[in-house]
C-alpha positions in Angstrom: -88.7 -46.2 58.3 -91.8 -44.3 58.2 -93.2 -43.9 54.8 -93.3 -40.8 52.8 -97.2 -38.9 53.8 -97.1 -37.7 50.1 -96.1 -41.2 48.4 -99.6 -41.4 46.2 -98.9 -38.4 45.1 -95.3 -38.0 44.1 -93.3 -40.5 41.3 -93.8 -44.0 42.0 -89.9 -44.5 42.1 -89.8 -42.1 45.8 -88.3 -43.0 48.6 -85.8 -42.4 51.4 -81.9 -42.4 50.3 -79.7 -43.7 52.4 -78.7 -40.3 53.6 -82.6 -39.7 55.0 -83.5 -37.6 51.9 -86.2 -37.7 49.4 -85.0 -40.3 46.3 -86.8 -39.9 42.7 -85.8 -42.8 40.4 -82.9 -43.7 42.7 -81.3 -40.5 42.7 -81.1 -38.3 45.8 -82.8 -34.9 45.2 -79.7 -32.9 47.4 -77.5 -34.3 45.5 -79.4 -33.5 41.6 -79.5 -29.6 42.9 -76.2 -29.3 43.8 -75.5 -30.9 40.5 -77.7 -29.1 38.5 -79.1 -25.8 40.1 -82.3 -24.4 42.0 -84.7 -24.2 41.1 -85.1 -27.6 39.6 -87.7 -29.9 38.1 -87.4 -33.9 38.3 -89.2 -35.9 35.9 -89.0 -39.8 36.6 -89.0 -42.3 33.4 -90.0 -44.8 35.3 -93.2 -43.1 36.5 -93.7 -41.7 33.1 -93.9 -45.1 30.9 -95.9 -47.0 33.9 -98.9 -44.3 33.2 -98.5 -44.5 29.9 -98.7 -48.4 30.1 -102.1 -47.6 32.3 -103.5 -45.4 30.0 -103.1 -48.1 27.0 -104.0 -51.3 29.2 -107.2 -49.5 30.6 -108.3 -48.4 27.2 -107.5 -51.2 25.6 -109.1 -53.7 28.0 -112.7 -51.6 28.0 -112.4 -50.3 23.7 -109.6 -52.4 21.6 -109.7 -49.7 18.5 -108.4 -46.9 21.3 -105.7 -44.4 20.2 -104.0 -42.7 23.5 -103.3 -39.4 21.9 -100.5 -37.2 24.2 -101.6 -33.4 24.7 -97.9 -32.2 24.4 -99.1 -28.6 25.8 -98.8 -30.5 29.4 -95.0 -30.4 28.4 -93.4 -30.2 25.2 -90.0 -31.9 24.9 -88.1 -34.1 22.5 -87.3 -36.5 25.3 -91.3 -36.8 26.4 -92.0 -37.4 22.9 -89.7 -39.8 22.1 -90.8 -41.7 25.1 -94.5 -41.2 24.5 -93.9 -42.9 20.7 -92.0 -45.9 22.0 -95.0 -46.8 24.6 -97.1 -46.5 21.3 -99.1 -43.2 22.1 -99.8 -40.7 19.4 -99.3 -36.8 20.0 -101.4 -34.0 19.5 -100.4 -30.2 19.4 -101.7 -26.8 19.4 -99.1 -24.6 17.9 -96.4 -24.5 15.5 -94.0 -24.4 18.3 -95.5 -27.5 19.9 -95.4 -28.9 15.8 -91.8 -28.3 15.6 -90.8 -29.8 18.8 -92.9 -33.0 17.6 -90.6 -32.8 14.2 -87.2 -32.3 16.3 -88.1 -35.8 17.9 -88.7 -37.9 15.0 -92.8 -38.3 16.0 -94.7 -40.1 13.1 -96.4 -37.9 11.2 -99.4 -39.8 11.0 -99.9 -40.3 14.4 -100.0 -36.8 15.1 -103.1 -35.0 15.4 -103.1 -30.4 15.2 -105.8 -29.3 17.5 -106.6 -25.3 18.7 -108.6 -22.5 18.3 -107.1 -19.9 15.9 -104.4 -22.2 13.9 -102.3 -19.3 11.4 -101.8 -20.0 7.1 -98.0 -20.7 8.1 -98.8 -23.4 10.8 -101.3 -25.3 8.7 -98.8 -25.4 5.5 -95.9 -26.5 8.4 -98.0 -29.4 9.4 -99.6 -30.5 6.0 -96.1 -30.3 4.3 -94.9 -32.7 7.5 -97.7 -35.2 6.5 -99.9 -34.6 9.9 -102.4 -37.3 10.0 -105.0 -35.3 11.2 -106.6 -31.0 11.9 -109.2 -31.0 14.2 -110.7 -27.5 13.3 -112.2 -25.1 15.5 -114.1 -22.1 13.7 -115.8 -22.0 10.3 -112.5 -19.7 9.4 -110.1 -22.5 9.7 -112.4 -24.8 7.7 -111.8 -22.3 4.5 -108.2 -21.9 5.5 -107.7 -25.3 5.4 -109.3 -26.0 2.2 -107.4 -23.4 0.7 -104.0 -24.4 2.0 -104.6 -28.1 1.4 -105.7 -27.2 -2.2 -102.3 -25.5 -2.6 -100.2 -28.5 -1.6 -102.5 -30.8 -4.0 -103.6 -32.7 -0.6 -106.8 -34.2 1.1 -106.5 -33.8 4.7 -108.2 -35.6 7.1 -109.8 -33.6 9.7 -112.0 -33.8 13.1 -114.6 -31.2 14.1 -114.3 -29.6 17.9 -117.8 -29.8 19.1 -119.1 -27.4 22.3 -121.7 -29.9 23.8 -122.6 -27.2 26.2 -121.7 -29.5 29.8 -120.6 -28.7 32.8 -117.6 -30.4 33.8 -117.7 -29.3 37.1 -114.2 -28.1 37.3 -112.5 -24.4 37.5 -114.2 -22.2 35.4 -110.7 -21.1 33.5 -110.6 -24.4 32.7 -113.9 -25.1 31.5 -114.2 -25.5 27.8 -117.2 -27.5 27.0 -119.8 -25.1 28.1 -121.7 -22.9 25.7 -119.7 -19.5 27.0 -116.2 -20.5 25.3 -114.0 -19.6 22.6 -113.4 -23.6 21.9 -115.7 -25.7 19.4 -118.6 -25.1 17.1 -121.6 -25.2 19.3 -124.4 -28.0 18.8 -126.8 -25.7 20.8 -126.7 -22.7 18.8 -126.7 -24.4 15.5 -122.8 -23.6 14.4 -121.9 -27.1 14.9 -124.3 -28.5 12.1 -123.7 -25.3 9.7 -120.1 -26.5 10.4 -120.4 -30.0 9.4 -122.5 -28.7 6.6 -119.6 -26.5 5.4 -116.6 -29.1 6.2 -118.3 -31.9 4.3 -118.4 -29.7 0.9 -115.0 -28.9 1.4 -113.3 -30.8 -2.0 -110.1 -30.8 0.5 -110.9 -32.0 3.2 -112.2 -35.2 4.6 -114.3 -35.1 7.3 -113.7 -38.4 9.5 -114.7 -37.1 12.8 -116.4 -35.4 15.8 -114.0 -34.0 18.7 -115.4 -32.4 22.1 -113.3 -31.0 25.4 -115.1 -30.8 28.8 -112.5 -28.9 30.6 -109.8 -30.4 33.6 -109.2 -31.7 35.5 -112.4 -33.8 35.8 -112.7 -36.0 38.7 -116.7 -37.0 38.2 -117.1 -39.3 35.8 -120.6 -38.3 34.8 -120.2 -35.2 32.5 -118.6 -37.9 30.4 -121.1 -40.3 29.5 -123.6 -37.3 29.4 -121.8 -35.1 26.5 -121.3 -38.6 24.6 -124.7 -39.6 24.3 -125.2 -35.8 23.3 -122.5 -36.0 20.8 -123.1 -39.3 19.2 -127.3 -38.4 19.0 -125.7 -35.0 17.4 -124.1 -37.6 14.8 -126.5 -39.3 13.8 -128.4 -36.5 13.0 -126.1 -35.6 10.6 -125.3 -38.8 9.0 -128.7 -38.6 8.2 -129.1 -35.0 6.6 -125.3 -34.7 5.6 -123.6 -38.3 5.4 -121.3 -38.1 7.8 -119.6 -40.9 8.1 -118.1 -41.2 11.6 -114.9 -42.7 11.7 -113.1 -41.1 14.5 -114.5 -39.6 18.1 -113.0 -38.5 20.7 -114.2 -37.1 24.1 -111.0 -35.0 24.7 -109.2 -35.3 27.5 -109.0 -34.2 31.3 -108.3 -36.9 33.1 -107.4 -35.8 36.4 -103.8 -36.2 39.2 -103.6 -36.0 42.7 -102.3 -33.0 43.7 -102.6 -33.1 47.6 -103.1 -36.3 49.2 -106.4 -36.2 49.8 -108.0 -35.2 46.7 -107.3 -38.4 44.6 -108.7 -39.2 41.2 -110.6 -42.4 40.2 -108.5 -44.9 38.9 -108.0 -45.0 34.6 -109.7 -48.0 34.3 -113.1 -46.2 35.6 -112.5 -43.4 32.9 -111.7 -46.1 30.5 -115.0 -48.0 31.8 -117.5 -44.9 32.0 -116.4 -43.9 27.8 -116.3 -47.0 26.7 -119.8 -48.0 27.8 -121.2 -44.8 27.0 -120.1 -44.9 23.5 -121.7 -48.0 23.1 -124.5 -47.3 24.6 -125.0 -44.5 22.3 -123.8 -46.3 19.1 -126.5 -48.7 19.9 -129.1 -45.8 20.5 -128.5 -44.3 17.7 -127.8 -46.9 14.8 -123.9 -45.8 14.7 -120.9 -48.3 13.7 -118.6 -48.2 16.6 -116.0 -45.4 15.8 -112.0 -45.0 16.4 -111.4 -43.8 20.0 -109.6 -41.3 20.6 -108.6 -40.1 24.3 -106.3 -36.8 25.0 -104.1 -37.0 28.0 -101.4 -34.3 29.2 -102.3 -33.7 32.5 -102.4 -37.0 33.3 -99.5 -38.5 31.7 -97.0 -36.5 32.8 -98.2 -34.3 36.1 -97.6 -37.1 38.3 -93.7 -37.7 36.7 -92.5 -34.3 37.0 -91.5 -32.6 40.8 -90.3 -29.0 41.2 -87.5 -28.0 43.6 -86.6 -25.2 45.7 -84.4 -23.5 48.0 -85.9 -21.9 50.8 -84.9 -18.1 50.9 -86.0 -15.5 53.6 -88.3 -16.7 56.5 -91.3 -14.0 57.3 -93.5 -14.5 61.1 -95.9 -12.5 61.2 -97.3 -13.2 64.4 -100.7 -14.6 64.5 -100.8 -14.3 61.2 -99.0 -16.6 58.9 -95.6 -17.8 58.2 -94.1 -16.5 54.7 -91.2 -19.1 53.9 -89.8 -17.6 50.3 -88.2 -19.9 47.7 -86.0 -19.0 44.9 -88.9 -19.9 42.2 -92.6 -19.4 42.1 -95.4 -17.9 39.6 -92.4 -17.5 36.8 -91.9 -21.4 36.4 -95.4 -22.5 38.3 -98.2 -19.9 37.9 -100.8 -22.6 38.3 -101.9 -21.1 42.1 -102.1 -17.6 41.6 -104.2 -18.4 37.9 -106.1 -21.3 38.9 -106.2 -21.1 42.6 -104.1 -24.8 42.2 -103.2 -26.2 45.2 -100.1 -28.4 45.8 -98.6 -30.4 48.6 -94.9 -29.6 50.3 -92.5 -32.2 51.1 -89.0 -31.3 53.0 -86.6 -33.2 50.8 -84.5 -33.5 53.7 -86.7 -34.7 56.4 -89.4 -36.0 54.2 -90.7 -38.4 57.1 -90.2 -35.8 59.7 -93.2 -35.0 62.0 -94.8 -31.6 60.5 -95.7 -29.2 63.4 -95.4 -25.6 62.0 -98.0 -24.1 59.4 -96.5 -22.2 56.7 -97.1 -20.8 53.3 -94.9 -21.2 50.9 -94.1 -18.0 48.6 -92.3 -17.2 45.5 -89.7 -14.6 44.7 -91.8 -12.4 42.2 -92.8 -8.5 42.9 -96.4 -9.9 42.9 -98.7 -10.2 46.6 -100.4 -13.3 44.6 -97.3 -15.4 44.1 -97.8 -18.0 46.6 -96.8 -21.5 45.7 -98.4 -23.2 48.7 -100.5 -21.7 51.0 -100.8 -22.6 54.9 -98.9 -26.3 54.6 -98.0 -28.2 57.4 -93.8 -28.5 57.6 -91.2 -29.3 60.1 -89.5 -26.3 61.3 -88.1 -24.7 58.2 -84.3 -22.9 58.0 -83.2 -20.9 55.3 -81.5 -23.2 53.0 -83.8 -26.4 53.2 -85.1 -27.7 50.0 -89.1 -28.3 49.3 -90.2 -30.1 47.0 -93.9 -29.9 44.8 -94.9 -32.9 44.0 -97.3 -33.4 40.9 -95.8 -30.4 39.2 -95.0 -32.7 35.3 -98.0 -30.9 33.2 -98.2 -27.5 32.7 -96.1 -25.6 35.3 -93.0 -25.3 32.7 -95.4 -24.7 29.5 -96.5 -21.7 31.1 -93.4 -20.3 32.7 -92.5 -17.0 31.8 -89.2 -14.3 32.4 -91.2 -12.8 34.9 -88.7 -9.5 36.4 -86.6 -11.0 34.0 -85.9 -14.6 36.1 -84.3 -17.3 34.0 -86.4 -20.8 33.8 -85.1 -23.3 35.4 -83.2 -26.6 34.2 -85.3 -29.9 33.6 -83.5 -33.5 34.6 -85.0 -37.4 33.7 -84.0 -40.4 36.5 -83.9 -43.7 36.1 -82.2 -46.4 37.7 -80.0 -43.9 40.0 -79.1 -42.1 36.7 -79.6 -38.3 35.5 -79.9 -36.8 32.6 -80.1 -33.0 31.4 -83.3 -32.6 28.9 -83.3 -28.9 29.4 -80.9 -26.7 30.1 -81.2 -23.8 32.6 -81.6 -20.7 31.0 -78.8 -17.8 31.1 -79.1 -13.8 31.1 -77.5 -14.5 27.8 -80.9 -16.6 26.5 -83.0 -13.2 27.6 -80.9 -10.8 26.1 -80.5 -12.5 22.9 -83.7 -11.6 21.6 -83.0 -7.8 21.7 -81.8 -6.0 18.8 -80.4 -2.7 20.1 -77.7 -4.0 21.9 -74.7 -2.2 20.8 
């Protein structure tokens, strides 16, 4: 049987089921929609706890004191998290909504890290009552809001500082937050980052055990990483020696990149793992530091390659000379990736996945907007209204920034394994989007 052209790309469980369709995790993708709805998303365990396996291996193998920290903003979910803890990965959030899914599941409160730019009184007294092992603060107002709510709850916290080492990542410019023009980090170039250190280190509640910087994503040069270490860890050293920091804890961030079309394919974890680890001890060495903590940041990366949307082809548009329009019943409302990021993303037909592909088409959402385009001039059998396409490499992000666009209901979530499905989130209902108004009679 002819193998699948998207197969690096989709879970490593795909295949062929014995009716000719596209399988995830042994279970035939027909068969999950008509069980469970369209549109729908597929995440695969199996897929899920091998890169999470990767990601520890690499690390481990290049920098034993590693922590793989999950960036739940790829997708918060009770069931992710409680599979993240049991492969041994801690979790770091951005909100108090991402905080109190984290709590729902049980996450160990000391493995769990509160990153973002603009953190609220409430969210900080949520986490520090929940024991949160570590803040990683953004602006000098969060380092007196901190100290003042730790003070209040009679506690010490442990915190990180987000540094802007002012690199280019070479990656969408939306996505970019490492440069000197963004809202993220205390800037070593301007001078904030060391009035920050300053500030933080005088802090009688808090305990200052670490630097934190974010290129951007997804990164596939390995380069920009080794470069903003060596900046960062010189940065350090300079202020062990005016300041004392001590630096326990570093981390680089995140940004690992996925494939999302077949022929745009990432370097393999073991060369991230390789190109940090030798920078950091490159630098350490440079510099006169003790080697720190590791800390990595993956979202993207854990769970992008896991998850797979579904849809049912709608209304079919020629235009002749033209373009193709073949409509779907989702589209910027549960993956707005494309028409934010320009994103692109490969098309299988889940019932002819091996089928030779012969007609360009774009594939287009259902949304009142000329920009909500899922898939733009793909190569496809001969589509008919009814077929199901699937996206592959749609686990991270897509469903964190879904939205009720025209009022569209978000669609249900399912987890394979072993020929087995399992709800994980239910399908929303007019009822969830009226239940939020108050002058209903």
């Amino acid at each position: 049987m002819s193998k699948i052209p998207e197969s690096e790309i989709l879970p490593i469980t795909a295949g062929v089921s014995d009716a000719g369709r596209l399988s995830i995790g042994g279970c035939d993708v027909r068969d999950l929609v008509e069980e469970y709805g369209s549109p729908l998303y597929i995440y695969d365990e199996e897929t899920l706890r091998d890169i999470c396996r990767d990601f520890v291996g690499s690390f481990a193998a290049e920098y034993e004191q590693t922590h793989i920290e999950y960036s739940s903003k790829a997708f918060a979910n009770p069931t992710v998290s409680k599979i993240v803890e049991e492969e041994g990965l801690d979790m770091d959030v951005v909100t108090g909504g991402e905080l109190a899914v984290a709590i729902a599941s049980d996450f160990p409160a000391e493995r769990m890290n509160f990153h973002g730019n603009n953190k609220g009184r409430e969210e900080l007294t949520e986490a520090l009552q929940y024991g949160i092992g570590l803040i990683t603060l953004d602006s000098f107002a969060e380092i007196d809001l901190l100290n003042d709510v730790a003070g209040e709850l009679g506690v010490k916290q442990e915190v990180m500082l987000r540094l802007s080492p002012s690199i280019d990542p070479h990656t969408h410019l939306l996505t970019s937050t490492g440069i000197l023009d963004s809202k993220f980090g205390f800037s070593i170039e301007t001078g904030d980052a060391e009035v920050a250190v300053e500030q933080a280190i005088a802090k009688e509640n808090l305990d200052v055990v670490g630097l934190h910087f974010h290129l951007g994503s997804p990164i596939f040069d390995l380069e920009p990483y080794s470069e903003a270490i060596d900046y960062v860890l010189q940065f350090a050293a300079n202020m062990r020696d005016k300041y004392g920091l001590e630096l326990k804890r570093f981390s680089p961030g995140g940004g690992f990149a996925i494939g999302y079309v077949s022929d745009t394919l990432p370097p393999a974890m073991s060369d991230y793992a390789k190109e940090i680890a030798v920078a950091i001890r490159k630098g350490c060495d440079a510099y006169g530091l003790d080697e720190p903590i590791l800390s990595v940041e993956p979202g993207r990366a854990i769970v992008g390659r896991a998850g797979v949307a579904v849809y049912t082809v709608g209304g079919i548009k020629t235009i002749p000379d033209v373009r193709t329009y073949v409509s779907v019943d989702g589209g910027m409302g549960d993956n707005i990736r494309p028409a934010l990021y320009e994103s692109e993303y490969a098309v299988v037909p889940v019932d002819r996945p091996t089928a030779t592909r012969d007609q360009t088409v774009t594939v287009a959402g259902k949304f009142c907007e000329s920009g909500d385009v899922l898939a733009r001039d793909v190569d496809l059998p001969p589509v008919e209204t009814g077929e199901l396409l699937a996206l592959p490499a749609s686990g991270a992000y897509c469903l964190m920034m879904a939205s009720n666009y025209n009022m569209q209901t978000r669609p249900a979530v399912v987890m394979v394994k072993d020929g087995e499905s399992r709800l994980i989130r239910r399908r929303e209902t007019y009822r969830d989007l009226l239940a939020s108004s108050l002058d209903l009679a």
